[in-house]
C-alpha positions as CSV (number, residue, x, y, z in Angstrom):
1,X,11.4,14.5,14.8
2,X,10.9,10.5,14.2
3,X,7.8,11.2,12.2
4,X,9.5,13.3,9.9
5,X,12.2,11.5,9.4
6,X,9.0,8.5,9.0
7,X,7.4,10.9,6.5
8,X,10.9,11.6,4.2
9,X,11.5,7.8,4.3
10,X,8.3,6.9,2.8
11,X,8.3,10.0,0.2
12,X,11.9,9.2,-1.0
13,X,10.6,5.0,-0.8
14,X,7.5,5.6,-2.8
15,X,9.4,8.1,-5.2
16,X,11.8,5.5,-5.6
17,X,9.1,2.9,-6.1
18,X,7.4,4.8,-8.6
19,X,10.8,5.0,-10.7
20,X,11.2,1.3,-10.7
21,X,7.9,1.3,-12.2
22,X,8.7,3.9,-14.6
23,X,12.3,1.7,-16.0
24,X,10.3,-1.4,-15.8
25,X,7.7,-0.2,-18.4
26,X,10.6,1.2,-20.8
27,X,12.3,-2.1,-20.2
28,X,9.4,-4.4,-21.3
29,X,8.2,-2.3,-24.4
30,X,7.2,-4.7,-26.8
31,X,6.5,-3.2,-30.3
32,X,3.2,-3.4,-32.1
33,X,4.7,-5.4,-35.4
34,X,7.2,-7.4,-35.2
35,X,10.2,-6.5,-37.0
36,X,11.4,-7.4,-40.6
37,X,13.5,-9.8,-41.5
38,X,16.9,-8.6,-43.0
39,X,17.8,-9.5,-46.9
40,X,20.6,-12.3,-46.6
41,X,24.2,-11.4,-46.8
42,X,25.0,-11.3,-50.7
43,X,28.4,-13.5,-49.9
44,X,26.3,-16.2,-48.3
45,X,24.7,-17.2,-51.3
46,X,26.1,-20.2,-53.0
47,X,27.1,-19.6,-56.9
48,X,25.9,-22.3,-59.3
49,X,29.2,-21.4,-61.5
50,X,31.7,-22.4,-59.0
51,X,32.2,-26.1,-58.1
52,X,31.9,-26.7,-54.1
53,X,35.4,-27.1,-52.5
54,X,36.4,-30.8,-51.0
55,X,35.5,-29.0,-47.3
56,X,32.3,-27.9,-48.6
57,X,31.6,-31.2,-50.2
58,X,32.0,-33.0,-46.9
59,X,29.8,-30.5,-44.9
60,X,27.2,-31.0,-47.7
61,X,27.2,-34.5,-47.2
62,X,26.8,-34.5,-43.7
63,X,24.0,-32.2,-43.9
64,X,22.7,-34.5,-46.5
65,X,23.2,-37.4,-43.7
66,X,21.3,-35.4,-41.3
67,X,18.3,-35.1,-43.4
68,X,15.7,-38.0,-42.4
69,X,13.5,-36.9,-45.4
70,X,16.6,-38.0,-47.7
C-alpha cells in the first residue's frame, strides 16, 4: 500500500514538475526581433505656428537649464 501511494506521489510530483517547466518556457519566450517602435502621438508634436504658452515657456527653460551642452 505505502509504495503505491510512494509511486502516485512521484507520478503526480514529476507531472507537476514537468508543468512548471512547460509555464516557465511560455513565460520566458523572448522573440527573435525586437519589436518596432510606434509612430509618435500626432498631438505631441509641437506646432511652429502657435507661440508656446507662459507654462510651456518655463518648462522649456528649465530643460534648457538642464542641458550641460548649452
Amino acid at each position: 500500500m505505502i509504495r503505491l501511494v510512494v509511486r502516485y506521489t512521484a507520478r503526480v510530483v514529476g507531472e507537476a514538475y514537468r508543468c512548471l517547466v512547460a509555464y516557465g518556457q511560455l513565460w520566458l519566450y523572448l522573440p527573435a526581433e525586437p519589436p518596432r517602435p510606434s509612430p509618435p502621438h500626432p498631438l505631441e508634436r509641437v506646432r511652429p505656428d502657435i507661440p508656446l504658452t507662459p507654462a510651456e515657456r518655463a518648462l522649456e527653460q528649465q530643460l534648457l537649464d538642464l542641458d550641460p551642452r548649452s
